[in-house]
C-alpha positions as CSV (number, residue, x, y, z in Angstrom):
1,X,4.3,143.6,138.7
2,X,4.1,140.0,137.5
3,X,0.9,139.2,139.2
4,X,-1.2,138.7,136.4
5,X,0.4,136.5,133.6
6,X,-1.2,136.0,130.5
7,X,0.9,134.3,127.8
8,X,0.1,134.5,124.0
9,X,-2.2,132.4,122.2
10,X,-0.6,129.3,120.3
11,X,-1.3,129.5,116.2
12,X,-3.0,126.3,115.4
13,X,-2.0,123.9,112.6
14,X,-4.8,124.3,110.5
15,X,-5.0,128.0,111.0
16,X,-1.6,128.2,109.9
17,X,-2.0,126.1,107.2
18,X,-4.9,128.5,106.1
19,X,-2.8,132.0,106.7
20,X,0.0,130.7,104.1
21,X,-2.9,129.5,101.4
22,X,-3.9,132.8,101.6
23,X,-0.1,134.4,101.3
24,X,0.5,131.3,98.3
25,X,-2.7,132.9,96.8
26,X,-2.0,136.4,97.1
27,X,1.3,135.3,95.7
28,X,-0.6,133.5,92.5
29,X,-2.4,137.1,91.8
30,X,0.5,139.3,91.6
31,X,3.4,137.8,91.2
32,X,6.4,139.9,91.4
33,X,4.1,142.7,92.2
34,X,3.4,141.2,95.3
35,X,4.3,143.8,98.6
36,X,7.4,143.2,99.4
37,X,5.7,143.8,103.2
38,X,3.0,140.4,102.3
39,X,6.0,138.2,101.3
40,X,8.4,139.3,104.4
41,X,5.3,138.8,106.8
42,X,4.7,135.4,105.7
43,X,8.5,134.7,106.2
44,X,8.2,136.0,110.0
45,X,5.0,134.2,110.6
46,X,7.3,130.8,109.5
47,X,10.1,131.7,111.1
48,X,9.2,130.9,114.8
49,X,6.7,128.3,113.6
50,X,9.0,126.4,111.8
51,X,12.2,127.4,113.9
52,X,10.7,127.1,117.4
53,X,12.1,131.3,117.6
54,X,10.6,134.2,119.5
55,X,9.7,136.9,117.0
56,X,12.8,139.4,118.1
57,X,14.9,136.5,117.3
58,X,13.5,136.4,113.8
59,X,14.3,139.6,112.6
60,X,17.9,139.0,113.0
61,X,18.7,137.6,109.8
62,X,21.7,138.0,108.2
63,X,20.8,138.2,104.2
64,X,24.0,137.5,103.1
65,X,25.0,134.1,105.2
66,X,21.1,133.4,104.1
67,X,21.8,134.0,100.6
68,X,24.7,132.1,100.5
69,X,23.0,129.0,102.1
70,X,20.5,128.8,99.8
71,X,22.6,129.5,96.9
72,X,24.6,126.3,97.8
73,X,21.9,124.0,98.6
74,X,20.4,125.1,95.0
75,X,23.9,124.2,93.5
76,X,23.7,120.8,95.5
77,X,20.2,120.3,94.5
78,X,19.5,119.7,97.6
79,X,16.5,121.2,99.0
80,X,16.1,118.8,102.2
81,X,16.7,121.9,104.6
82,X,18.1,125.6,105.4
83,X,20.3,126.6,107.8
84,X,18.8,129.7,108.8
85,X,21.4,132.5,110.2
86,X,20.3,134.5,113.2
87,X,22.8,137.4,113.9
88,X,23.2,138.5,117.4
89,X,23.0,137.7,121.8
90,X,22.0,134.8,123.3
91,X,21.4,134.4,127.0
92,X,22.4,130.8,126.8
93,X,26.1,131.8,124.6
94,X,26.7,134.2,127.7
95,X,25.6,137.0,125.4
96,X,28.4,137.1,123.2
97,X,27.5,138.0,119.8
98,X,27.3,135.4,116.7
99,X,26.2,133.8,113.9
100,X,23.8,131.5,115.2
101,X,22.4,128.3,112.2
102,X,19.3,127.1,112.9
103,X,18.5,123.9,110.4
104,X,14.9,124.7,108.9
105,X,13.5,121.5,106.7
106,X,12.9,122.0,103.5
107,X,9.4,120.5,103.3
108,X,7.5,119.8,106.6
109,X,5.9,117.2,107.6
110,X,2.6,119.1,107.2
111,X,3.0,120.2,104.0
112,X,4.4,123.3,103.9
113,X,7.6,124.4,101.5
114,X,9.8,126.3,103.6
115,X,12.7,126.4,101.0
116,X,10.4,127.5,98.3
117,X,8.9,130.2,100.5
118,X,12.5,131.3,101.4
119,X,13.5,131.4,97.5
120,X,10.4,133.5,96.8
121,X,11.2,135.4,100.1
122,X,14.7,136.0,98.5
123,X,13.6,137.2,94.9
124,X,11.2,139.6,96.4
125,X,14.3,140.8,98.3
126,X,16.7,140.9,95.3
127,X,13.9,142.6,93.1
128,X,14.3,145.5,96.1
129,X,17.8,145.5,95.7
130,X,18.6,144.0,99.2
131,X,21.6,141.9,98.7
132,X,22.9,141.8,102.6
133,X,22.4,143.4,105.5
134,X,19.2,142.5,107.4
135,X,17.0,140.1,105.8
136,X,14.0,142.3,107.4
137,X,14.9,145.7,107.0
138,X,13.3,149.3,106.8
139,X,13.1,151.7,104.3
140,X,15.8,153.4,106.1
141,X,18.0,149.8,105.8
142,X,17.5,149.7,110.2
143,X,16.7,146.6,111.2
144,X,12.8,145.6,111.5
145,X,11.0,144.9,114.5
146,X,8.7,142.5,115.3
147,X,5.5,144.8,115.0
148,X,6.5,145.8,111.4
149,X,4.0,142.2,110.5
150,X,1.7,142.2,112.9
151,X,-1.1,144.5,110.9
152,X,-0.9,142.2,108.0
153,X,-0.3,138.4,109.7
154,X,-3.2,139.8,112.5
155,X,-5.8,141.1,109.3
156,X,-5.5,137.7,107.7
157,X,-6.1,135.7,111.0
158,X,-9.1,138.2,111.4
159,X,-10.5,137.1,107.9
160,X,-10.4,133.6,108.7
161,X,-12.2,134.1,111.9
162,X,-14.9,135.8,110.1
163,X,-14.8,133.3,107.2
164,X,-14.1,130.1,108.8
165,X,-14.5,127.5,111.9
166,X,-10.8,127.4,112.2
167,X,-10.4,129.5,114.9
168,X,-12.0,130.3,118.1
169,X,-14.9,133.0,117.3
170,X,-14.6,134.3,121.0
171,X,-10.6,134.6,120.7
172,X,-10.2,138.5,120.4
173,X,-6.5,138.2,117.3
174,X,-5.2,141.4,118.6
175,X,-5.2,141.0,122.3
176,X,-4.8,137.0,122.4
177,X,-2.4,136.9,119.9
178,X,1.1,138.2,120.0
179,X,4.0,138.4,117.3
180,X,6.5,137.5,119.7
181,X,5.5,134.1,120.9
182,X,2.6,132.9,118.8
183,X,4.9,131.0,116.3
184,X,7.4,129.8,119.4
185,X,4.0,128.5,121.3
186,X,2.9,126.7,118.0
187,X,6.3,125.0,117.7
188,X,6.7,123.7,121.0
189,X,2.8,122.8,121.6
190,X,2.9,121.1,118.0
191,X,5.9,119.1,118.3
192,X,4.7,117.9,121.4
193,X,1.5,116.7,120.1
194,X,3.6,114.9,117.4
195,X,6.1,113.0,119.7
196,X,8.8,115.1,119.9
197,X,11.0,114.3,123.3
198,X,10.6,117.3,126.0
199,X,14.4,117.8,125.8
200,X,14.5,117.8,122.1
201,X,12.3,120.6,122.0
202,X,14.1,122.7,124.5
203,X,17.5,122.2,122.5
């Protein structure tokens, strides 16, 4: 009934920063033998991280616009940022559907390649032969949900938790966690602790 709220845990920074060495590693081992399931999870994870989205908002893009973007930038050389294309409703459009770009840098301030991760991301994709449609997709080519990456972004936080200091050892991943506004809590909570004006942050 609304009673009891409890909101989902924020990723930290350095736990983050841990979950995509161990994607970039995993990604060092096999190569274009990586599952195509590893490369599209770290993708979601950076999606709301990087792009201040809810995880439902993350599955929505378009591969082709995506595609395209890239593919231009490449022939620009210029690798400064992405405009990331989210397909669909919006409360604050009034609900009417479109092609929403959300600009992505590049290269964050922290460190972490977001162009090269999308390129890799888009390889994998190509070597599947997705070419449009949703950028997160089924085997059946419906559009993925959310709780497709969970099991694997959720394993590796579990790993570090065993392995590490990084992250709370009484935090229990599967209940404190959530894939639908983890990454949207680190965004905000992060780019607050970095300066970024309240209203900047809400836009």
């Amino acid at each position: 009934m609304g009673d009891i709220v409890k909101q989902d845990r924020a990723f930290t920074i350095i736990a983050l920063l841990k979950l995509l060495d161990m994607y970039e590693q995993e990604y060092k081992d096999l190569g274009s033998n990586i599952p195509i399931n590893s490369i599209c999870s770290c993708m979601f994870l950076l999606l709301p991280c990087l792009g201040g989205m809810q995880g439902y908002e993350a599955v929505w893009t378009d591969l082709a616009a995506l595609k395209y973007d890239v593919e231009y930038c490449e022939n620009m050389g210029d690798y400064t940022a992405i405009s990331w294309p989210i397909l669909g409703r919006f409360k604050s459009h009034d609900s009417i559907a479109g092609c929403y770009m959300i600009p992505i840098a590049g290269v964050a301030n922290s460190g972490i390649k977001f162009f090269t991760w999308t390129q890799q991301f888009l390889l994998a994709l190509g070597r599947e032969g997705l070419q449009k449609g949703w950028a997160f997709q089924r085997s059946n080519e419906s559009r993925s949900k959310a709780k497709d990456y969970k099991e694997d972004i959720f394993s590796e936080l579990e790993i570090i938790q065993a392995s590490t200091t990084l992250n709370d050892p009484k935090c229990n991943i599967w209940d404190d966690y959530g894939v639908q506004r983890s990454g949207r809590r680190f965004s905000a909570t992060h780019c607050t602790n970095m300066g970024v004006l309240p209203h900047l942050i809400e836009l």
